[in-house]
MARBA-42832 format. One record per residue (C-alpha): residue number from 1; residue in one letter; x, y, z. Coordinates in nm, 2 decimals, m for minus. Layout:
PT resi resn   east  north     up
PT  NUM    a      X      Y      Z
...
//
This chain:
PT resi resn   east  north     up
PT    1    x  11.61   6.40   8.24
PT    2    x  11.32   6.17   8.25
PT    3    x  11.13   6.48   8.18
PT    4    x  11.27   6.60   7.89
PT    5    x  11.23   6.25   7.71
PT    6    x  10.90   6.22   7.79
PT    7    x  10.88   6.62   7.59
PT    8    x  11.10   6.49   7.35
PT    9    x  10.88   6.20   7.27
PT   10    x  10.57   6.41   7.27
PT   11    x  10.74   6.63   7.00
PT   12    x  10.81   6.31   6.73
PT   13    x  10.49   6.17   6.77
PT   14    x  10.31   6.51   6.67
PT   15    x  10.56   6.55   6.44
PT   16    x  10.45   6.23   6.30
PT   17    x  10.09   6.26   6.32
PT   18    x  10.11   6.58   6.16
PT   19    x  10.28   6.41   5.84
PT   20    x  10.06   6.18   5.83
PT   21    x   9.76   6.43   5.81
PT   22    x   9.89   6.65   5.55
PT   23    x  10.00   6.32   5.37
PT   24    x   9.68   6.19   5.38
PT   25    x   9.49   6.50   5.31
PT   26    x   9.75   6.54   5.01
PT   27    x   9.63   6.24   4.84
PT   28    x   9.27   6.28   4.93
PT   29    x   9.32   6.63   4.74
PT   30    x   9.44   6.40   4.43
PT   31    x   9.19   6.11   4.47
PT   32    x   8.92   6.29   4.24
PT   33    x   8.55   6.27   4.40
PT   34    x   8.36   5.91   4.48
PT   35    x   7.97   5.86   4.50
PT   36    x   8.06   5.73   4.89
PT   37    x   8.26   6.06   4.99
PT   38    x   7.94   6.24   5.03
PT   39    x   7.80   5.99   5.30
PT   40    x   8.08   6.06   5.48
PT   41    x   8.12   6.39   5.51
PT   42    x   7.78   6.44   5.62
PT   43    x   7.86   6.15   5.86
PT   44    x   8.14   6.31   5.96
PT   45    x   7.96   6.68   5.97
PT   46    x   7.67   6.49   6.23
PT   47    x   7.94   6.34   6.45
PT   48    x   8.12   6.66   6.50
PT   49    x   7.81   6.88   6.59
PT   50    x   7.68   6.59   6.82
PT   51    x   8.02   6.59   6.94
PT   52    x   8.09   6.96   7.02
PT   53    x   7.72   7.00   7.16
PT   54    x   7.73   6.70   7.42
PT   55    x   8.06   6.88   7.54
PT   56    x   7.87   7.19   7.61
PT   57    x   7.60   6.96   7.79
PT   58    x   7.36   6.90   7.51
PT   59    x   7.41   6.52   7.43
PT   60    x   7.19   6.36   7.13
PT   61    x   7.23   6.03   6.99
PT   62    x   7.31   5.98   6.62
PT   63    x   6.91   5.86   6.55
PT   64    x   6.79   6.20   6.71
PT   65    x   7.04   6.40   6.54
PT   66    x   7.04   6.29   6.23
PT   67    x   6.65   6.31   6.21
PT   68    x   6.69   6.68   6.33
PT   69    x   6.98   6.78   6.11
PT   70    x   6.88   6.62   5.76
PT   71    x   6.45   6.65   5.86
PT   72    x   6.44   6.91   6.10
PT   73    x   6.22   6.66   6.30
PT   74    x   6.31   6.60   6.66
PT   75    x   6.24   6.27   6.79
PT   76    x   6.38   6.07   7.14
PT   77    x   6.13   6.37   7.42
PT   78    x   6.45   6.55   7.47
PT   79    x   6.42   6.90   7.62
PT   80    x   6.34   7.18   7.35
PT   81    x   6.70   7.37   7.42
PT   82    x   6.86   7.05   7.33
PT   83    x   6.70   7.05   6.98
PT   84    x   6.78   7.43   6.98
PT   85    x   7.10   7.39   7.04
PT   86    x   7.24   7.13   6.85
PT   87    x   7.05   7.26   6.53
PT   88    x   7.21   7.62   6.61
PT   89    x   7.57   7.47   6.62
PT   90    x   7.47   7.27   6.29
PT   91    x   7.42   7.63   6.12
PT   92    x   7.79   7.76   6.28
PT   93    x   7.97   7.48   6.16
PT   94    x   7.80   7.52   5.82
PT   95    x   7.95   7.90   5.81
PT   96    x   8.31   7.74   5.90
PT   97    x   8.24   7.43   5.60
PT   98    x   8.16   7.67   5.36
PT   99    x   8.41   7.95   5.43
PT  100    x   8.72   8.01   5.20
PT  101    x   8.93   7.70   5.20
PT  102    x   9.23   7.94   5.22
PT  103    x   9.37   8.21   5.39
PT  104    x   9.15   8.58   5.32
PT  105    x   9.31   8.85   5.09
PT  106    x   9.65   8.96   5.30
PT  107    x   9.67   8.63   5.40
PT  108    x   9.43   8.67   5.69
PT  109    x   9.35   8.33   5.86
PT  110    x   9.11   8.44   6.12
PT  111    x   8.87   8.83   6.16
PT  112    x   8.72   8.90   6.52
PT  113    x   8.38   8.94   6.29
PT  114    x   8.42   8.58   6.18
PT  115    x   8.45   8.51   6.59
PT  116    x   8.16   8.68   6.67
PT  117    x   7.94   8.57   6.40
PT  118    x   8.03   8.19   6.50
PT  119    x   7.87   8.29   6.87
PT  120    x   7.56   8.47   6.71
PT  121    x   7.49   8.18   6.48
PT  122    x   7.61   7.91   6.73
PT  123    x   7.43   8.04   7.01
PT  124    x   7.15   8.24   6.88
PT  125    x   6.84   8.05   7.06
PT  126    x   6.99   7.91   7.39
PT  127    x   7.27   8.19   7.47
PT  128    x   7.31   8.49   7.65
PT  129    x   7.41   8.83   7.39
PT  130    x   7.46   8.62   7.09
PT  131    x   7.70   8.78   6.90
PT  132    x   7.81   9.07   7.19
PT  133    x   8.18   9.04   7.39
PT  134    x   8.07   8.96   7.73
PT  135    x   8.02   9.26   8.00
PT  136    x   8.06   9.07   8.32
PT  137    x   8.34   8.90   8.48
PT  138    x   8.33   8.56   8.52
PT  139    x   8.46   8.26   8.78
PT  140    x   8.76   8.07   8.74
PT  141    x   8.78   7.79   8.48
PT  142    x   8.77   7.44   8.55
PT  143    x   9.17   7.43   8.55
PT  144    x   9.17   7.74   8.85
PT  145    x   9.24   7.98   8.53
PT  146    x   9.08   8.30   8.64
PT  147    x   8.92   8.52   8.26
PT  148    x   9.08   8.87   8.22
PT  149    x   8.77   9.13   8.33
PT  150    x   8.50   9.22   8.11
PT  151    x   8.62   9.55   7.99
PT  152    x   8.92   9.38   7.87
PT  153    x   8.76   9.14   7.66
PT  154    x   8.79   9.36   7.34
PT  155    x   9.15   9.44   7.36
PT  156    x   9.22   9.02   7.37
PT  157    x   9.08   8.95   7.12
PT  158    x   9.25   9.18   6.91
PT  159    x   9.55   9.09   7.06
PT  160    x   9.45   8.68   6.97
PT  161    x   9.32   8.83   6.59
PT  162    x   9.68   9.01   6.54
PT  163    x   9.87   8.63   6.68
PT  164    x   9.64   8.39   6.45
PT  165    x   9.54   8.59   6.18
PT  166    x   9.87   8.58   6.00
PT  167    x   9.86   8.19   5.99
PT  168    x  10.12   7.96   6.13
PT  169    x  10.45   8.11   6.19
PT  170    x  10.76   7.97   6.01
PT  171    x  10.87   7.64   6.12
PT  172    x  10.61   7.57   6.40
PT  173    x  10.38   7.25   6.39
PT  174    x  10.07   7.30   6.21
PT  175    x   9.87   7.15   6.46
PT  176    x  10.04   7.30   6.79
PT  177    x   9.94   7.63   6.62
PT  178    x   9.58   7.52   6.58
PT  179    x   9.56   7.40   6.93
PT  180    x   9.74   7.72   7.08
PT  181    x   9.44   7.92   6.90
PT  182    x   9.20   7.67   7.02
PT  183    x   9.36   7.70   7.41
PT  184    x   9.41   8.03   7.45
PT  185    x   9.03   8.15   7.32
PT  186    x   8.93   7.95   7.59
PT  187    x   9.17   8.13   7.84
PT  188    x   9.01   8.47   7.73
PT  189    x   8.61   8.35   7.80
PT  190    x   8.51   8.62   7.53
PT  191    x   8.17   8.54   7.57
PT  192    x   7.87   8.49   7.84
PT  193    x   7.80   8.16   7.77
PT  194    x   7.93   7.88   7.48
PT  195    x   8.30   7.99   7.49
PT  196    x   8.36   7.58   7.43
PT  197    x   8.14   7.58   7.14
PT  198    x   8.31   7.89   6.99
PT  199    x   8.67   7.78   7.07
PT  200    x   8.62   7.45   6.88
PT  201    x   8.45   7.63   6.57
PT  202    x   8.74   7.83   6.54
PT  203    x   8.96   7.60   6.54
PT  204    x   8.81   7.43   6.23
PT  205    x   8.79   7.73   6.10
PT  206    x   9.20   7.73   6.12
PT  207    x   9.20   7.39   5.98
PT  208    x   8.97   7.48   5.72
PT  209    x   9.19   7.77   5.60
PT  210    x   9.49   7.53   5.62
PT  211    x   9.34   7.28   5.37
PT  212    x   9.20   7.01   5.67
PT  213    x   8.86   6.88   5.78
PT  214    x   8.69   6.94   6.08
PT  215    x   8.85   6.78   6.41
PT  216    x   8.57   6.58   6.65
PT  217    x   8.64   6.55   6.97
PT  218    x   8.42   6.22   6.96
PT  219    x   8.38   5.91   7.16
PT  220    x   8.71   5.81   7.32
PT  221    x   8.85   6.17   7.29
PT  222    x   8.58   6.30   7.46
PT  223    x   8.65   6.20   7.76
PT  224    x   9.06   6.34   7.71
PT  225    x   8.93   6.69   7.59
PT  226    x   8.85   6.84   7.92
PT  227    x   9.22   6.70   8.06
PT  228    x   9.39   6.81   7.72
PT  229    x   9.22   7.19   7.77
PT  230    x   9.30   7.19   8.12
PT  231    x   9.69   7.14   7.99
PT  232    x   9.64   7.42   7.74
PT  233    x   9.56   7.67   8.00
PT  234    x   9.90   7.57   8.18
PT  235    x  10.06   7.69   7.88
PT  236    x  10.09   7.29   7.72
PT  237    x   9.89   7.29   7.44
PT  238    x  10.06   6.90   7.32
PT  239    x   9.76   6.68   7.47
PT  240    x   9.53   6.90   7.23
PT  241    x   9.73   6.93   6.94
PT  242    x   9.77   6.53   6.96
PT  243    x   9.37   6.49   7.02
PT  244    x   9.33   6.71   6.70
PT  245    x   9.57   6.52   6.49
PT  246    x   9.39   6.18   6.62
PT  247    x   9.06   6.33   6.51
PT  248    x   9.15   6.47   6.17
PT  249    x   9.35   6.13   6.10
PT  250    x   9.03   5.91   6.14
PT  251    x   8.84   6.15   5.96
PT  252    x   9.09   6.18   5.65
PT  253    x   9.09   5.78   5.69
PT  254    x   8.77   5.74   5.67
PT  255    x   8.72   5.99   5.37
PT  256    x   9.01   5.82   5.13
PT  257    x   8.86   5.49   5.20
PT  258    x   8.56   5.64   5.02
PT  259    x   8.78   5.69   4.72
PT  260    x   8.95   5.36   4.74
PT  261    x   8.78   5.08   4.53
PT  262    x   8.94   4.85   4.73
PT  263    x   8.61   4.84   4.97
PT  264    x   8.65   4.82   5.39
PT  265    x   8.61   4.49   5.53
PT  266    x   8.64   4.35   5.90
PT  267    x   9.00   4.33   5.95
PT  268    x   8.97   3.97   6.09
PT  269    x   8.80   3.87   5.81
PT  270    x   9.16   4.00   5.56
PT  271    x   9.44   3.87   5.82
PT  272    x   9.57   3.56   5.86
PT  273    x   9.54   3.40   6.17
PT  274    x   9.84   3.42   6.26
PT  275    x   9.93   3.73   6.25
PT  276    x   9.58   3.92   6.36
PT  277    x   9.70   3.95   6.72
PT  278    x  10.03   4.17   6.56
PT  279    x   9.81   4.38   6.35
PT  280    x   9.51   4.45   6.61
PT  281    x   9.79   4.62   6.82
PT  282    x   9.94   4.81   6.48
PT  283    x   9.61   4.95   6.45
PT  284    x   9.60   5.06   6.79
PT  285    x   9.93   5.24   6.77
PT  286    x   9.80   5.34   6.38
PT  287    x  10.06   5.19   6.21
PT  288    x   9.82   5.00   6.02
PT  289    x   9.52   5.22   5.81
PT  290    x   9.19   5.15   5.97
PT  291    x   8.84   5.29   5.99
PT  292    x   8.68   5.20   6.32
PT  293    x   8.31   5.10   6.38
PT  294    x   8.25   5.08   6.74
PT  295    x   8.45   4.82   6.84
PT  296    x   8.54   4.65   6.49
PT  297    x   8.82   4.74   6.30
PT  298    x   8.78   4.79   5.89
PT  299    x   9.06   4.76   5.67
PT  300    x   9.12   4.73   5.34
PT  301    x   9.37   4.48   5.11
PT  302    x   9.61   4.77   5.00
PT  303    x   9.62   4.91   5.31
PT  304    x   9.72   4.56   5.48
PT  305    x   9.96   4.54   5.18
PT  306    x  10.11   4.88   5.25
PT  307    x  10.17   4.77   5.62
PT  308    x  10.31   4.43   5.56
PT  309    x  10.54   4.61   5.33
PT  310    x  10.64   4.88   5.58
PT  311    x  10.67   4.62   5.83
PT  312    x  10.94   4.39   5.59
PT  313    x  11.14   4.71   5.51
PT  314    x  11.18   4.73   5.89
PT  315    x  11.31   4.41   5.97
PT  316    x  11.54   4.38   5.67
//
C-alpha cells in the first residue's frame, strides 16, 4: 500500500512540474524578446555542454569553457581531448538548437540520420566510428543491464525511430515520454563510445520539437543522473522525467526573468523578516519563482506577490 502511494505521489508531482513547464514556456512564447534573453541562453547553452561533457568525463569550469566556446581559446592546461571534446558537443548541441522547432513533415519527431549525425558531430575528434552503429558487443551497464549484440544494433534503432518518431502518444506525460526516449537509447548502447552524450542530445532534440529548451543535468542533478538512469533501465523512467522537468523549470525561470522588468534581486533583500524562513523553504519545494546563483536565491517583487497571493487563497 505504502508502495503504491509513494507511485501515486510520484505521478502528481510530474504531473505538476510538467504544467508548470508548458505554463511557463507558454508565457515565455508571449513575452516578446528582451536585450537580457540572449545572455541567457548562451549562458544556459555553456552550462548544458559543460554539463553533458563532465558526465562523459570531460569536466571544464565555466572560465575555460566559456573562453573555448565564444574564442575558441583554451585556457586552465587541460588535456587536448578535453578541449576536443567539449568544443565537439558544442557543435551537436548547436544541430539540436537550430533544428525545426516542430515536429518534421508527417509529424516525424525523431530520424535514425538525425541520431547518427548527433554521434558524428558530437564525437568526431575523440570517438571511435563517429557517425557508424557500433560492430562489437559491449559489457554490461553500470545498472547490470547487459546491450543487445552488435548485429542487432540496426534493427533497435529502427524499432526506437518507429516508438518516438510519432511524438508523444495520447494522454501520456510529456516529459515521461522524453525520459523513456532518453532511457531506453541508453539501454540499446548504439554506439562504441559517447552513448551518454548522444542519449541526452536526443532528448533535447525531443524537447526541442515539443516547443522546450534544453534540459542540464547541472550541478545538484548531476550527481542524481547516474541513479535516475540506473532507474530507467529497470523500466522506471520517473527519477529522470522529474530531473528533466527540474532542469527545464530553472531554465524557463531564468529566461522569463529576462523578460520581466521587474529585475532579480536577493530574496533576503525583498522579504520581510519575518517571514524569510517560510519562503526560503517555498523556494526549496518551488512554490515560490526563483533563479538561483550558487547558494543565493533571486527573486523578483511580482513573483513574491504571485506567491503571497497563492499562499492567502490557500488559507482562506
Amino acid at each position: 500500500m505504502a508502495a503504491e502511494e509513494d507511485v501515486r505521489s510520484v505521478a502528481r508531482r510530474l504531473a505538476r512540474l510538467e504544467r508548470e513547464v508548458l505554463a511557463d514556456a507558454s508565457t515565455l512564447g508571449a513575452a516578446g524578446r528582451s536585450p537580457r534573453i540572449g545572455a541567457v541562453r548562451d549562458a544556459l547553452r555553456l552550462e548544458e555542454v559543460l554539463s553533458s561533457a563532465a558526465l562523459a568525463g570531460y569536466p571544464l569550469d565555466a572560465t575555460a569553457g566559456s573562453a573555448l566556446l565564444s574564442r575558441d581559446v583554451a585556457i586552465g592546461g587541460h588535456p587536448l581531448e578535453r578541449y576536443e571534446a567539449v568544443a565537439d558537443y558544442a557543435v551537436a548541441a548547436r544541430m539540436v538548437e537550430q533544428s525545426e522547432p516542430r515536429p518534421l513533415r508527417a509529424n516525424i519527431y525523431v530520424r535514425a540520420e538525425e541520431i547518427l549525425e548527433i554521434h558524428r558531430r558530437a564525437l568526431r575528434r575523440t570517438g571511435r566510428a563517429p557517425g557508424a552503429w557500433r560492430e562489437r558487443n559491449v559489457a554490461a551497464v553500470a545498472s547490470g543491464l547487459v546491450p543487445p549484440p552488435h548485429w542487432l544494433v540496426p534493427r533497435e534503432v529502427a524499432a526506437f525511430v518507429d516508438r518516438y518518431s510519432a511524438g508523444p502518444p495520447a494522454g501520456s506525460g510529456l516529459l515521461q515520454w522524453v525520459a523513456g526516449a532518453h532511457g531506453r537509447l541508453l539501454r540499446v548502447q548504439p554506439f562504441e563510445g559517447g552513448n551518454g552524450r548522444v542519449a541526452r542530445l536526443v532528448a533535447n532534440l525531443l524537447l526541442r520539437r515539443l516547443g522546450l529548451p534544453s534540459a542540464s543535468f547541472a550541478r545538484r542533478r548531476a550527481d542524481r543522473y547516474p541513479a535516475a538512469i540506473a532507474r530507467a533501465d529497470s523500466g522506471d523512467v520517473a527519477p529522470l522525467a522529474e530531473l528533466t522537468a527540474e532542469a527545464l523549470h530553472e531554465s524557463l525561470t531564468r529566461l522569463l526573468a529576462a523578460t520581466t522588468a521587474d529585475d532579480l534581486h536577493p530574496l533576503r533583500a525583498l522579504a520581510p523578516p519575518d517571514r524569510l524562513s517560510a519562503l526560503v523553504k517555498a523556494a526549496q519545494r518551488g512554490r515560490l519563482r526563483i533563479v538561483r546563483r550558487g547558494t543565493r536565491f533571486f527573486t523578483t517583487s511580482a513573483w513574491l506577490a504571485e506567491y503571497e497571493a497563492s499562499h492567502t487563497d490557500r488559507k482562506s
